[in-house]
C-alpha positions in Angstrom: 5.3 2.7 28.4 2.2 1.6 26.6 -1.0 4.1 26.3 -3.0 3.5 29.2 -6.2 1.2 28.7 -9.2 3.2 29.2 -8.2 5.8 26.8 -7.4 2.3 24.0 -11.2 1.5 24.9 -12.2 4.9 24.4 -10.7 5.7 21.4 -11.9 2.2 19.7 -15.6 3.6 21.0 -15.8 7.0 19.6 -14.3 5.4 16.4 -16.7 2.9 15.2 -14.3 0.3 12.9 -17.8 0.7 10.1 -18.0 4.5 10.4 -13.9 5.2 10.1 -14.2 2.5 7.0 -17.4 4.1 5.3 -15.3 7.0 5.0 -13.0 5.1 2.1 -15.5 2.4 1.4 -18.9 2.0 0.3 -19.8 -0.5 2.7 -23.4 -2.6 2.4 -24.9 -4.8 5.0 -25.0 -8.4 4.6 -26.1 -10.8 7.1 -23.9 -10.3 10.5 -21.0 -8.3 8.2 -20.7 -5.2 5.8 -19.2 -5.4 2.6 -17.3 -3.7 0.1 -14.9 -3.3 -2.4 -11.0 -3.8 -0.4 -9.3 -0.1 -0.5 -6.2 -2.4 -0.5 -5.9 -4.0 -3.8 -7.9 -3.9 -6.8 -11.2 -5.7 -6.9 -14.4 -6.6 -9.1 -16.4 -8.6 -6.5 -16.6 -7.2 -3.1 -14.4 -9.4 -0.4 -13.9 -6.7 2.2 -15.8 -7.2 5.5 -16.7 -5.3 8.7 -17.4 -7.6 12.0 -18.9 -4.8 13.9 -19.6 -7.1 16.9 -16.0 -7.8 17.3 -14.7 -4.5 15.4 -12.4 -5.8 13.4 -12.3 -5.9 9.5 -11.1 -8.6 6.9 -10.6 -9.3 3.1 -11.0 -12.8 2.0 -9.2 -11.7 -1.2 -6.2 -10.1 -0.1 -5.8 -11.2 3.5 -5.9 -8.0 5.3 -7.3 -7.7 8.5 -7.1 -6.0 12.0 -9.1 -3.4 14.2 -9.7 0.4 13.6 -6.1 1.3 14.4 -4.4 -1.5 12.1 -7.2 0.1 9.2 -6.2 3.4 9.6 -2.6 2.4 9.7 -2.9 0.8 6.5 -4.8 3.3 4.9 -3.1 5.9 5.6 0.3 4.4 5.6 0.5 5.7 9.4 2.3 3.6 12.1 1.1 2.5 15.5 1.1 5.9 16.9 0.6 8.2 14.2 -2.9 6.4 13.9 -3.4 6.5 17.2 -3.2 10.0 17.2 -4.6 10.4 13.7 -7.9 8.6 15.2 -7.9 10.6 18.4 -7.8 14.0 16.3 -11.0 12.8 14.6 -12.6 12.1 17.8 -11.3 15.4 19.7 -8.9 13.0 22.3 -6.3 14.0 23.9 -3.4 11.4 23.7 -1.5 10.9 26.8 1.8 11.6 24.8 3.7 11.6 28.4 3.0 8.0 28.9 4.0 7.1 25.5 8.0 5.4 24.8 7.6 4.8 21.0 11.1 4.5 19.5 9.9 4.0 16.1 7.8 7.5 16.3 11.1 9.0 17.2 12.8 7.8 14.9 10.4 8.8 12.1 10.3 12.4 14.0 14.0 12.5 13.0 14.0 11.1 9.6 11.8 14.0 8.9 13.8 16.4 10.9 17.2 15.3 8.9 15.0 15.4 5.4 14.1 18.9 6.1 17.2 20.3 6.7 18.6 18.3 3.6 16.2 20.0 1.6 17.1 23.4 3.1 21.2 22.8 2.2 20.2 21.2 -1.0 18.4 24.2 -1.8 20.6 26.9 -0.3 24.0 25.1 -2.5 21.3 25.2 -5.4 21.5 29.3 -4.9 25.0 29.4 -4.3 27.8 29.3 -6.6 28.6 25.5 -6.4 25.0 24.7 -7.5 25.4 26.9 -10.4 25.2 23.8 -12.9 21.9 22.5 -11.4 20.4 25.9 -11.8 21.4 26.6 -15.1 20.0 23.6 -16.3 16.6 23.9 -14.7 16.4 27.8 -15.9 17.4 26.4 -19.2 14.3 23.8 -19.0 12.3 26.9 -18.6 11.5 27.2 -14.5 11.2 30.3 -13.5 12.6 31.3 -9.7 9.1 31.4 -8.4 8.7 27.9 -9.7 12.1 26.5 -8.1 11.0 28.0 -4.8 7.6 26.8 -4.9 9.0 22.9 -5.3 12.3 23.7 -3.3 14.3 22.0 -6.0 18.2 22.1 -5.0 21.5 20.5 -5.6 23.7 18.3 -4.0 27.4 18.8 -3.9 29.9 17.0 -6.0 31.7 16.6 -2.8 30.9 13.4 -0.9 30.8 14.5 2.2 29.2 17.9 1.9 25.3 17.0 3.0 27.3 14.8 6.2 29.6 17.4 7.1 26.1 20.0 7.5 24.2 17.7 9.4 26.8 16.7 11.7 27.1 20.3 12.6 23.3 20.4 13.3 23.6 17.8 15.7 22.6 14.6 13.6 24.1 11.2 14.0 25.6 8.8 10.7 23.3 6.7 11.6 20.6 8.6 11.9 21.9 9.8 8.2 22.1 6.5 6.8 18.6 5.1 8.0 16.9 8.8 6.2 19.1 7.2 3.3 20.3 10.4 2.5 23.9 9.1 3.0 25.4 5.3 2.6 28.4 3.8 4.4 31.4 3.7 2.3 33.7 0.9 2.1 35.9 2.5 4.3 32.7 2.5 6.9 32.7 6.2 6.9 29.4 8.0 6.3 29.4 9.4 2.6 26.4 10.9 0.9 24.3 9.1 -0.8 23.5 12.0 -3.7 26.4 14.2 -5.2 26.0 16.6 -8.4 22.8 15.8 -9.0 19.5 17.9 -9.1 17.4 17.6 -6.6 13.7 17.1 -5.7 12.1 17.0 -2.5 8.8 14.3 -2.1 6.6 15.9 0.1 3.8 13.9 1.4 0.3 14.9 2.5 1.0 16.2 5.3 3.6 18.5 4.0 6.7 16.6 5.6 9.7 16.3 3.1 9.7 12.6 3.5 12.3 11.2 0.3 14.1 12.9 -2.9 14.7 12.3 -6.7 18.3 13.4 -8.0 19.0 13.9 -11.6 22.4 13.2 -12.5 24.2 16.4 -15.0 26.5 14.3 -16.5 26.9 10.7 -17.8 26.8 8.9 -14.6 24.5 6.2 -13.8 22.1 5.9 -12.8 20.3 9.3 -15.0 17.6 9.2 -12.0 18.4 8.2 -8.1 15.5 7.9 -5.8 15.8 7.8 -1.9 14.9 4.5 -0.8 12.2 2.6 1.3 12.8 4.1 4.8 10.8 4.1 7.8 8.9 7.2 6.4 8.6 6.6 3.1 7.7 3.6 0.4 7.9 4.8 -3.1 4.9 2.4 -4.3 2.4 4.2 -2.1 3.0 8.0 -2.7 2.8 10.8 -5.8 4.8 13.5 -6.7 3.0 17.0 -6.4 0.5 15.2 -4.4 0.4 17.4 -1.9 -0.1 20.3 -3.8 -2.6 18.7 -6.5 -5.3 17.3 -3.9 -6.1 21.2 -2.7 -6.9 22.2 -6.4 -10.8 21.5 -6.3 -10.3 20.3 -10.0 -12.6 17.3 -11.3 -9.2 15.5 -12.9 -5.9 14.8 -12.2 -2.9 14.6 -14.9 -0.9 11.8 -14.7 2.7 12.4 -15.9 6.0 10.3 -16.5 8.3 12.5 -14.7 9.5 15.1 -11.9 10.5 17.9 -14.7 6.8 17.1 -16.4 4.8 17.7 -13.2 7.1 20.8 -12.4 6.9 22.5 -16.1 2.9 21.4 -15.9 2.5 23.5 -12.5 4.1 26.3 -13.5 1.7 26.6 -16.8 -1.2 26.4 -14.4 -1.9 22.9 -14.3 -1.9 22.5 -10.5 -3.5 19.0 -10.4 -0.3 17.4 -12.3 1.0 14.6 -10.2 3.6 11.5 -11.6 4.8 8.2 -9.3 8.2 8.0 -7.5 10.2 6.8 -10.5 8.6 3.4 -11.4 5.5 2.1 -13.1 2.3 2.8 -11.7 0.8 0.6 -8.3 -2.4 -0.1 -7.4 -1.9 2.0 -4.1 -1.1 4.9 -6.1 -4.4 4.6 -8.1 -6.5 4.3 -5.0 -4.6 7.3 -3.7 -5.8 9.1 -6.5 -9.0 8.2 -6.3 -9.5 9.3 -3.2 -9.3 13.0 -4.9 -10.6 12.7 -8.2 -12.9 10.7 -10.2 -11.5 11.6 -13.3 -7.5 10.9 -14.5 -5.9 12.1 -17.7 -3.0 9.6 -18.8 -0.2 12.3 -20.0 2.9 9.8 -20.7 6.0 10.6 -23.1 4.9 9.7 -26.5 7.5 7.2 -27.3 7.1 3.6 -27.2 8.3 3.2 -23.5 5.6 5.8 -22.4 2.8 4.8 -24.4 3.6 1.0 -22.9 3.7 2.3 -19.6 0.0 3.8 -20.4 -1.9 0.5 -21.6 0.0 -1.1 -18.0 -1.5 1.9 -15.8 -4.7 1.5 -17.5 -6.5 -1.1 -15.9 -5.0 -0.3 -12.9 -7.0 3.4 -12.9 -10.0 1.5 -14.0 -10.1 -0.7 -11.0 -9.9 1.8 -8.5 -13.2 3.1 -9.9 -11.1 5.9 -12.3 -12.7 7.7 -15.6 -9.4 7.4 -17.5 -8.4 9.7 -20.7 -5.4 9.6 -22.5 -3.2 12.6 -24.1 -1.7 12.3 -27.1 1.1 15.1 -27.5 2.0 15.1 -31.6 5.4 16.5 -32.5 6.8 15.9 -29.0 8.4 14.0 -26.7 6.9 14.8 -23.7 4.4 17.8 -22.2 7.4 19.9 -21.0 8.9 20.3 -24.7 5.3 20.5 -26.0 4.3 23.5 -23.9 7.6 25.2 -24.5 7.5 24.7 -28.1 5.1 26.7 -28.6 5.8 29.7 -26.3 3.4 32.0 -24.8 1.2 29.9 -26.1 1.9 26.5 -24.7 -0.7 26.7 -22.0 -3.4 27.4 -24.3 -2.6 24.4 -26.5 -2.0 21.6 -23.8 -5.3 22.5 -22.7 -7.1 22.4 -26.1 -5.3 18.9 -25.6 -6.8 17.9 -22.1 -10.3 18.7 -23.5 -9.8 17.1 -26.8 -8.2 13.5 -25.0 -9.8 10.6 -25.8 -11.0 7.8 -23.5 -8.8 4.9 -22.2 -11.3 2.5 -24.3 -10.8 4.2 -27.8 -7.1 4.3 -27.0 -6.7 0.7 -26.4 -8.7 -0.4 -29.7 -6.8 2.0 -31.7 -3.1 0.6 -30.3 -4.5 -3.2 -31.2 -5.8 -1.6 -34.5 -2.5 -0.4 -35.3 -0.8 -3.7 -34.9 -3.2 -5.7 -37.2 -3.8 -6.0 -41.3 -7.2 -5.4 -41.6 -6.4 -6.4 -45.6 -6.1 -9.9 -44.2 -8.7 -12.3 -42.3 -5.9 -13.2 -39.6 -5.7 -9.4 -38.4 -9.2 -8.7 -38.8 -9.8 -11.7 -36.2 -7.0 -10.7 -34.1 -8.2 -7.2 -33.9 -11.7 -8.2 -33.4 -10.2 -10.5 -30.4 -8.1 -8.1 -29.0 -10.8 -5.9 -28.9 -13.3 -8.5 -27.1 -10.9 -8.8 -24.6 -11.0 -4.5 -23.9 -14.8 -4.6 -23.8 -14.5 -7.2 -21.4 -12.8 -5.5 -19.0 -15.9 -3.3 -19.2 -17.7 -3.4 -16.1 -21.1 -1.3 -17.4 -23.2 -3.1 -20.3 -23.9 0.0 -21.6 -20.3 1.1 -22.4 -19.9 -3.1 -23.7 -23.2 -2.1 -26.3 -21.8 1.1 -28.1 -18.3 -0.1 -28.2 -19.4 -3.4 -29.8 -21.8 -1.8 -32.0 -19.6 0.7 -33.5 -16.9 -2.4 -34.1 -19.7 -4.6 -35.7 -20.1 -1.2 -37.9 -16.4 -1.0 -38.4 -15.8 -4.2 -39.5 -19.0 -5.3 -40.9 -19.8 -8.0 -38.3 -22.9 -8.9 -36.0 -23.2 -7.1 -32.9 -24.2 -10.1 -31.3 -21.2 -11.9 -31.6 -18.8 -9.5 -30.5 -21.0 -9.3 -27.6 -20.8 -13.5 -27.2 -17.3 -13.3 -27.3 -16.4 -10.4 -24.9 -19.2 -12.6 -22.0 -17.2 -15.3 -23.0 -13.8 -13.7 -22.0 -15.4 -12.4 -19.1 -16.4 -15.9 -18.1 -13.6 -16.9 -18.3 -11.3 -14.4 -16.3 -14.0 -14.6 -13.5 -13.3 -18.5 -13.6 -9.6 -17.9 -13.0 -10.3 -15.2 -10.6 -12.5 -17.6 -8.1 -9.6 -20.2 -9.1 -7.0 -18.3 -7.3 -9.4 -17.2 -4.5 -9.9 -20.4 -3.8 -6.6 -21.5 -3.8 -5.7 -18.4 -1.6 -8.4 -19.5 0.8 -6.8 -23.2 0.3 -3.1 -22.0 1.1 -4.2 -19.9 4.0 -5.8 -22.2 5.4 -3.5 -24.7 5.2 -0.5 -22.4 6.4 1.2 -22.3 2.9 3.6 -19.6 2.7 2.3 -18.2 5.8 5.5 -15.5 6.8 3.6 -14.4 9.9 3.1 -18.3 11.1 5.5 -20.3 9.1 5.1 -23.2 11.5 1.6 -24.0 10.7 1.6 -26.1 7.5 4.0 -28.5 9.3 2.0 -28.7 12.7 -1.7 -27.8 11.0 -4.1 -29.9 13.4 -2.5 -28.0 16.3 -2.5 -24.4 14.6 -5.8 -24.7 13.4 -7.2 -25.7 16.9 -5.1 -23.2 18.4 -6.7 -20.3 15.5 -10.1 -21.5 16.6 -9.9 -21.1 20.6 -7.7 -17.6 19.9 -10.9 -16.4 17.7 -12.8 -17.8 20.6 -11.3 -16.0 23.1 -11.5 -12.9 21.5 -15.4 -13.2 21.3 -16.2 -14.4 24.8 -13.1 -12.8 26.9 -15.5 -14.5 30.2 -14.1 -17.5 29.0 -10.6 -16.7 29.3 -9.6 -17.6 33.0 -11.2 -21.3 32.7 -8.9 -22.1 29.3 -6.1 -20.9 31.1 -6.0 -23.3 33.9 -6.6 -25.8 31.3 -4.3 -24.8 28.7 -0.6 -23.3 29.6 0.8 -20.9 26.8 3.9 -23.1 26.7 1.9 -25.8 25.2 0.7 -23.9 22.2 2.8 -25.6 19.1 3.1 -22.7 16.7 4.9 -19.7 18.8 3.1 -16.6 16.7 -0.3 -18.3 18.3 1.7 -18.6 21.5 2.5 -15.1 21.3 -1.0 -14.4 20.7 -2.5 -16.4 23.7 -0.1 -14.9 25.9 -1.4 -11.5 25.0 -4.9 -12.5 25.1 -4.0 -14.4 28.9 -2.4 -11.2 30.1 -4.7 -8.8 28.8 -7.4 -10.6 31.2 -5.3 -10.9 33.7 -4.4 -6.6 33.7 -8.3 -6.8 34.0 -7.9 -5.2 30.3 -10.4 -5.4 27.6 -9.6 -8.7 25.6 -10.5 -8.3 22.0 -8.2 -7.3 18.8 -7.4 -3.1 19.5 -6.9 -4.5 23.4 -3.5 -6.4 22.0 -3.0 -4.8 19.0 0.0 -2.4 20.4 2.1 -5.4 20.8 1.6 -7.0 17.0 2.4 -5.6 13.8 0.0 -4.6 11.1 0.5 -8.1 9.0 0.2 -9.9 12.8 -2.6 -8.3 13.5 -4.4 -9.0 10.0 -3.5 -12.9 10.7 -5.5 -12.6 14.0 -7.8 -10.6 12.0 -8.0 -13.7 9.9 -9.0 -16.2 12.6 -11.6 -13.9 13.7 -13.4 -13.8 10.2 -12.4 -17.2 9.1 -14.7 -18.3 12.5 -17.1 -15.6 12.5 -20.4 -17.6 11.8 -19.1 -20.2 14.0 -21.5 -20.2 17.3 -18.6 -22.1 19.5 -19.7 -23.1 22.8 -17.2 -23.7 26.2 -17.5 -27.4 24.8 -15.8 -26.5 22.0 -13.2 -24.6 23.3 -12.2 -27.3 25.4 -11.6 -29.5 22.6 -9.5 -27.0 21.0 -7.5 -27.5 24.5 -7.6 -30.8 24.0 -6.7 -31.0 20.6 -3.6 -28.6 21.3 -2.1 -30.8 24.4 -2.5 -33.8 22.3 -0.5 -32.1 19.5 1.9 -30.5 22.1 2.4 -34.3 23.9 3.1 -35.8 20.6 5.7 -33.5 19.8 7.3 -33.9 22.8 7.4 -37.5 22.7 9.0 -37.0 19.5 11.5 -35.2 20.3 12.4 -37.9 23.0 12.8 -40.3 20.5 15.2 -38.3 19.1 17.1 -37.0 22.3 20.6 -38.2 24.7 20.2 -39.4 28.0 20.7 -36.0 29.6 17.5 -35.0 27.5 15.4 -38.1 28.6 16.2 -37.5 32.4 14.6 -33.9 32.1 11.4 -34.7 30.4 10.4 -37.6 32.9 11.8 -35.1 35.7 9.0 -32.9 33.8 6.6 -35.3 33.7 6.7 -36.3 37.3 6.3 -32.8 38.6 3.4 -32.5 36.6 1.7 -35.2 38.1 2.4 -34.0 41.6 
């Protein structure tokens, strides 16, 4: 049963789309909109905007879009009703939970559920004499008890059916097993489990729900490292390890290391506000996560090739969500674990004299291009001068572009002026590329190219686009409503996602509902709703008139007649006796 309508309305009321959105964004008013940089990818050149007549938000650079709900649900990686519930909280609501049927809620309620008490076994067998391998190599990697409890690190039987056996007898269902993806069907179809003599750790999320696990095989078997999958509760791109425990520190940085066994041995020597990614490179998600807590991030990678690699890549990533970034270099080690233990008591003490001593993502980056270049030759003198043209231009303060450039005109003997000429010439030319692809963006949008939530537009694009304009019409002056729909049956719409959402617009009115984006947004998903929250900003300064939606009508007929009269070209006899049959009851 859907939530009732009045407490929808409410809710959307007591949470103003531009306050809820000024609390991630610095938003600025500019004509009929705000703007700002998008929290939901990386951006130079604000594209983010707030409608606050129609409350609903848009960005023109990565086609996101929707109401309050579908912003908090995005943000905070919540689904329908978890940001329904997340928004009620702020505004001190009650949500009618006893009129809610949400089967995806409950089955995220028992994803967690099952991921707790797999933690819990994992953990116990960890303790008990089967997991005696697991914990001798993590009291040999120097964790203390205290440590292993703290992180509820565990192992997983060599059996494979030792985690399905346990949950079976708490009541849980394979399937139920399988979709947590903490077991896979075999090829015998039997329920198996998906980890098996491996170390465990538990992802916890923000919220302090177990929602995923990294195993770390003992042995030779592949792969070394095997992370839960995407699930309903979890996407490995968006989250951190130690997350949840680094963001109540109160420090000004956050360490970013490579792995699990980093972040735990970091933790345990007092540095708290450790976190590392889910086992893969760096995402832009992640980086905005970060920011959120910290304006500061210390790069803390393995000191091979592979880590220092994987620290240029997460670089400009950091910078772009608005990070200070500093990078560690750990001599005589591998990574910070063996460094700290190297030297003891000590250890602590040292990797801190490191943190303070770490030198800024900028000087890193010239010295790696400086280590690849001859600077006995002219050739590497210009390609280390280029290379570092091209650092300094992704330099968004002058200031910072002046001192690095004067200390390489120093360096190397050259004019200031132009390093500077070249570094505004890279920039131009980035930005060129960058308005390129906007444009071509805008272009494919527009156009319906690749469109996955419409994929019938680009072959019927008069009719979608006329059908885009009366939707975005509709939702701005909901009076108009009952006169289109005498005019215009759903059933003549040609694309059916814009059929879908003029049905939901047409019965909204007709529940005597209010008809705007939150009003339909329980029946869409987040990218649905961003494509409607599309039409509204793509027609936002548009001042359409009752004229003009009756065009659209007409427009959309006309398409929807042609179509049909193709299709009679195309059809049997039977076909052709039931369209005129159509036709003549139409005209009775």
């Amino acid at each position: 049963m859907p939530l009732p309508e009045n407490f929808i309305q409410e809710l959307k009321m007591r949470n103003d789309i531009a306050e809820v959105a000024a609390s991630y964004v610095n938003l600025k008013h500019s004509g009929r909109s705000m703007v700002g940089l998008c929290p939901f990818h990386s951006e130079k050149t604000p594209s983010f905007h707030i409608f606050p007549e129609n409350g609903s938000f848009y960005c023109f650079g990565c086609g996101v879009g929707g109401d309050v709900i579908t912003f908090v649900r995005r943000i905070e990686n919540l689904d329908y009703m978890e940001a329904v519930r997340f928004l009620a909280q702020r505004a001190g609501m009650q949500v009618p939970e006893n009129q809610v049927d949400d089967g995806l809620a409950k089955l995220k309620v028992r994803i967690l559920e099952i991921n707790r008490e797999t933690a819990r076994f994992f953990h116990q067998v960890l303790l008990s004499p089967e997991g005696k391998p697991g914990l001798d190599y993590l009291m040999g990697r120097g964790l203390s008890m205290a440590t292993i409890r703290h992180f509820g690190l565990g192992f997983s039987p060599s059996s494979r059916f030792g985690l399905v056996d346990h949950l079976r007898k708490k009541g849980y269902y394979p399937q139920d097993m399988i979709q947590a993806n903490v077991a896979v069907r075999s090829q015998s179809d039997r329920a198996v489990d998906r980890f098996f003599g491996r170390v465990m750790y538990p992802i916890i999320d923000l919220r302090g729900n177990v929602i995923a696990f990294g195993g770390r095989t003992l042995g030779d078997g592949k792969p070394k490292y095997l992370n839960t999958s995407d699930t309903p509760v979890f996407r490995k791109s968006d989250g951190l390890f130690a997350m949840n425990f680094a963001k109540n520190t109160g420090q000004e940085r956050l360490i970013l290391a490579e792995g699990y066994m980093d972040v735990i041995a970091l933790h345990q020597a007092g540095f708290t506000n450790a976190v590392a990614t889910l086992g893969t490179a760096l995402t832009p998600e992640q980086a905005r996560l970060m920011a959120r807590y910290t304006k500061e991030i210390v790069i803390s990678y393995d000191s091979d090739a592979a880590g220092q690699k994987a620290a240029s890549r997460a670089i400009p990533m950091l910078r772009e969500a608005g990070l200070l970034v500093k990078v560690l270099t750990i001599p005589g080690s591998k990574d910070p674990d063996e460094f700290i233990r190297s030297y003891g008591d000590q250890g602590p003490a040292r990797f801190r004299q490191l943190l303070d001593r770490s030198g800024n993502d900028v000087e890193y980056r010239l010295q790696k291009i400086k280590a690849g270049c001859n600077l006995e030759q002219p050739d590497g003198r210009v390609a280390y001068l280029t290379g570092a043209a091209e650092v300094l231009a992704t330099l968004s303060s002058k200031i910072e572009q002046e001192v690095y450039a004067g200390r390489l005109a120093e360096e190397m003997g050259i004019d200031r002026a132009a390093i500077l000429s070249q570094v505004q010439r890279v920039r131009r030319k980035a930005e060129s590329s960058r308005r390129q692809k906007e444009f071509r963006t805008f272009q494919q949008q527009s156009a319906g190219v690749r469109d996955a939530v419409n994929p019938e537009k680009s072959a019927n694009l008069r009719a979608a686009n006329a059908e885009e304009a009366l939707i975005a019409f509709l939702l701005s002056h909901p009076e108009a409503v009952r006169e289109v729909s005498r005019r215009l049956p759903p059933e003549k719409l040609v694309t059916s996602f814009n059929r879908r959402v003029y049905r939901a617009v047409l019965e909204k009115a007709e529940e005597g509902g209010e008809v705007d984006l939150t009003g339909i947004s329980a029946g869409f998903s987040a990218e649905e709703l961003s494509s409607v929250a599309r039409m509204l900003a793509q027609h936002h300064e548009v001042k359409a008139t009752m004229q003009d939606a009756e065009e659209y009508c007409n427009v959309i007929l006309e398409e929807s007649n042609r179509l049909d009269e193709k299709k009679v070209l195309t059809a049997d006899a039977q076909d052709i006796q039931k369209y005129l049959q159509r036709l003549r009851e139409q005209k009775k």
